[in-house]
Structures are given as C-alpha cells and as structure tokens.
C-alpha positions in Angstrom: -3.7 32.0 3.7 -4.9 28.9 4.8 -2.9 26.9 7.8 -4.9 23.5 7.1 -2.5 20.4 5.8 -3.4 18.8 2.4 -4.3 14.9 2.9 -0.4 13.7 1.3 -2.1 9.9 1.2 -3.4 10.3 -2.3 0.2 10.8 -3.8 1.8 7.9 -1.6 -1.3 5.7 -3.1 -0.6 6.9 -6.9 3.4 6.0 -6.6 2.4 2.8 -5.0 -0.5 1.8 -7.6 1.3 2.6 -10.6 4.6 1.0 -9.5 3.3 -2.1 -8.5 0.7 -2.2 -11.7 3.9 -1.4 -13.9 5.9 -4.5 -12.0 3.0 -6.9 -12.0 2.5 -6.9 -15.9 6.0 -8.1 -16.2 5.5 -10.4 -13.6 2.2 -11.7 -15.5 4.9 -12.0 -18.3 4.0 -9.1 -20.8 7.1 -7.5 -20.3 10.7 -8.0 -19.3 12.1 -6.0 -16.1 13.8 -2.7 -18.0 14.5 1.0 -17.0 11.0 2.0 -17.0 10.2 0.3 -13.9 13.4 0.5 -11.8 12.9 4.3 -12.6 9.3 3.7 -11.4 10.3 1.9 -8.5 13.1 4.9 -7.7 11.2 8.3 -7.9 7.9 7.4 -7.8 7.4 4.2 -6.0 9.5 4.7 -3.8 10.7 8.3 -2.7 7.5 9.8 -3.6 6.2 7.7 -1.1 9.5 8.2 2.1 8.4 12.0 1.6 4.4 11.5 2.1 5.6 9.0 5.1 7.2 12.4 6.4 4.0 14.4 5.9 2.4 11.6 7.4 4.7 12.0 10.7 3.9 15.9 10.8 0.3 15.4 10.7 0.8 12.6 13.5 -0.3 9.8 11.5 0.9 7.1 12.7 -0.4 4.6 10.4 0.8 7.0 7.4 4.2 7.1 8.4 4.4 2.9 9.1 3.0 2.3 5.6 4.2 4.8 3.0 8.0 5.2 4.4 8.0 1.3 4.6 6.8 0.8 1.0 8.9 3.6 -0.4 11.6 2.2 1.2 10.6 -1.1 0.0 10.4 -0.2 -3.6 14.6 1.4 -3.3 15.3 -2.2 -1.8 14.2 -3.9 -4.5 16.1 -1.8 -6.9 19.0 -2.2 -5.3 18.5 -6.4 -5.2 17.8 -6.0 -9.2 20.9 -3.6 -10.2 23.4 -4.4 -7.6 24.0 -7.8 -9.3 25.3 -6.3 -12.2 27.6 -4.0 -9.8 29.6 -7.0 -9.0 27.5 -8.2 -5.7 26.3 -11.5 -5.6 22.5 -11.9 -6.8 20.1 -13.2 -4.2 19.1 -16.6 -4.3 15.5 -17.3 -5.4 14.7 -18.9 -1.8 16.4 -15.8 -0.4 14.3 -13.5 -2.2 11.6 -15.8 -1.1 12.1 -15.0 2.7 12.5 -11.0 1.9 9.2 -11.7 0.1 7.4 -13.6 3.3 8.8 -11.1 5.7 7.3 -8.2 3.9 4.0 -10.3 3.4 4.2 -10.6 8.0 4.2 -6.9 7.9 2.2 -5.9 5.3 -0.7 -8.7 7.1 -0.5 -6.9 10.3 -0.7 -3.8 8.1 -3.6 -5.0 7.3 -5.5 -5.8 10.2 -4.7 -2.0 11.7 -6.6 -1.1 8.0 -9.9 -2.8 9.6 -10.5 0.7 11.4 -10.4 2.1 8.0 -12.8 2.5 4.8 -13.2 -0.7 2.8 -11.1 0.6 0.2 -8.1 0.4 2.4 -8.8 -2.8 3.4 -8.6 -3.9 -0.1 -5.3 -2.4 -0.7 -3.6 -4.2 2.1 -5.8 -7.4 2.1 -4.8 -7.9 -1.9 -1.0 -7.0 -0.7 -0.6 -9.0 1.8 -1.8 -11.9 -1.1 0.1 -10.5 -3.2 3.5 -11.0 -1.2 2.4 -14.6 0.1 2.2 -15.7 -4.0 5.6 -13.9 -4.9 7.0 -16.0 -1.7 5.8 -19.1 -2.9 7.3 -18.7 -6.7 10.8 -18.4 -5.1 10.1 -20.8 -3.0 8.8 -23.3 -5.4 10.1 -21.6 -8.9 6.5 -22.1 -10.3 5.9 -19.8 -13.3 2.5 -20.3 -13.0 2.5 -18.8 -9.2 3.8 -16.0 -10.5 1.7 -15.5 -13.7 -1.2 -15.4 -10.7 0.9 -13.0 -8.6 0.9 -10.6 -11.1 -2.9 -10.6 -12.2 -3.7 -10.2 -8.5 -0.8 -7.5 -8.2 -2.5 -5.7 -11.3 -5.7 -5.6 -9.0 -3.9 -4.4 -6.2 -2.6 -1.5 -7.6 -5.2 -0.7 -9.3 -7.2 -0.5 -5.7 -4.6 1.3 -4.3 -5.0 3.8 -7.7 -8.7 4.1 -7.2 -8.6 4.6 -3.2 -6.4 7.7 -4.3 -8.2 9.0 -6.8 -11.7 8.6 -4.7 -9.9 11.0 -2.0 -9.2 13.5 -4.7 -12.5 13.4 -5.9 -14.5 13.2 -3.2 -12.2 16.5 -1.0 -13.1 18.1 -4.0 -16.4 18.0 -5.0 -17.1 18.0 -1.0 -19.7 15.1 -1.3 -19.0 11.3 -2.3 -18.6 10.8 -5.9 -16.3 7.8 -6.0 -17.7 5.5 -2.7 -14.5 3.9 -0.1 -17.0 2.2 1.9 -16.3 4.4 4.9 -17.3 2.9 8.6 -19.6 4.1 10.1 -18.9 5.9 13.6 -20.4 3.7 16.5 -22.7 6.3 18.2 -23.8 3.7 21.0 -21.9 5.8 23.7 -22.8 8.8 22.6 -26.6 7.7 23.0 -26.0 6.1 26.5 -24.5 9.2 27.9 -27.6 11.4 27.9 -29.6 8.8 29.4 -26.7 8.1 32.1 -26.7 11.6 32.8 -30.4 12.2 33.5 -30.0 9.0 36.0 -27.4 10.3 38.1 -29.3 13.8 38.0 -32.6 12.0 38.9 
C-alpha cells in the first residue's frame, strides 16, 4: 500500500470555486440569498475547506493551512452574519460589514503576494480575490448597487479560476503530463550552474 499523501488542495479549491461562483450570481443580482448557498457556504465552502487546511498542516504546508482554514472559516462567518439576525442578534451594519470585508481583502492581499512563488494560476485566484473583497468593501461602504453588480461578475471569474486551478491539478497528476497549463515558474538553476564552476576554482 502506498504511504505517499494525496495533494488535498484540489478539494479546498472546488468548495471555494463553487461557493463563491454560487454567492456572486446573487450578488450580480440573478438570485436572492436562499438555503442553497448558506448550505454551500456551510459543508462545502467552508468545512470542506477547515479539513483540507488540516491536511495541509500534516503535509507541513504552511501556505495550505493559512489559506483554506481561513477561507473555510470565512465562509461559517458569513453564515453566521446572514442567519444570526433572524436568531434575534442585531444585523450588522452595512459599513460594519464593510470593514469585515476590507479586513479580509488585507489578508487575502498579503495572501497574495506569498502566491507570487506559485504557478500563475494561483496568482489569479488570490489577485481576483483580493479585488474581489476591495469592491464588496466599497458597496457597504458606499451602498452602490452598481459596485456590487461588478463584484459579482469579477467574483464569478474568481471562482471560476479557483475551479479551473483545481481541476488542472487533477488532470494533470493524472495523466502525469500537462493537459490543462497553471503557468508553473520555472526553477532558477543559476546556482546550480555556478556551483560546478566554483568548485573546479577552488580545486584548481
């Protein structure tokens, strides 16, 4: 039996994609908020994604564990702002919910520029969230249904990036060549080249 650890990013990616594709279209005003999403935004959004921040931790992931437990986590928060209202708590504030917004979008920008060590497809996911979280700010901020008709087109895109990023994992591990392209870095080899030469100095 194999000991090696399945890659668990491709299922965190999936409950983010969808979940935030699902949100988006009612925020582009197709549809209202209703117990699809907040079931959505329970089980797969967001506890899919604590657990694959856990398989992240036991694979020493670092970056894993940051993103998907804070996103899954993220994704319960938000559940509990929409339903506790009707609980008897007191509903957030628009400009409140605009600060929880702009908070997440800090994060989620310094999320991002730990992604620049990462394939291009990563980069996507975290650049279009990070703009994604800056234009759901500002229609709290500024009540502009426009704002957010534009927040949730570019939130469609986003999960849609994070949807194929997953999938292009999948594909590629399986087919054990690139089929779907993530715009992978390549490895600087520079040292790798100098040592050699270095090497038959010293020995000269």
């Amino acid at each position: 039996m194999s000991t090696k650890l399945a890659n668990p990013a491709p299922l965190g990616l999936m409950g983010f994609g969808m979940t935030t594709i699902l949100l988006n279209i009612h925020n582009a005003g197709y549809f209202p908020i209703d117990s699809m999403i907040l079931a959505m935004g329970i089980f797969y959004g967001g506890l899919s994604q604590v657990i694959v921040g856990i398989m992240c931790f036991q694979r020493g992931d670092t970056f894993g564990t940051t993103a998907f437990t804070s996103y899954g986590l993220f994704w319960l928060s938000l559940v509990g702002i929409l339903v506790m209202p009707y609980m008897g708590l007191p509903a957030s504030p628009a400009h409140f919910m605009g600060w929880y917004l702009s908070l997440w979008g800090v994060f989620t920008g310094f999320m991002f520029i730990g992604s620049l060590c990462y394939p291009r497809a990563k980069q996507v996911v975290f650049g279009s969230l990070t703009i994604l979280f800056a234009l759901l700010a500002a229609r709290d901020f500024t009540g502009s249904e426009l704002i957010g008709t534009i927040a949730g087109f570019e939130g469609i895109f986003c999960g849609a990036s994070a949807i194929y990023f997953a999938m292009a994992q999948v594909i590629n591990n399986e087919y054990g060549r690139t089929v779907l392209p993530i715009g992978e870095k390549k490895k600087q080899s520079t040292q790798d080249e100098l040592t050699p030469a270095m090497t038959q100095q010293v020995a000269a």
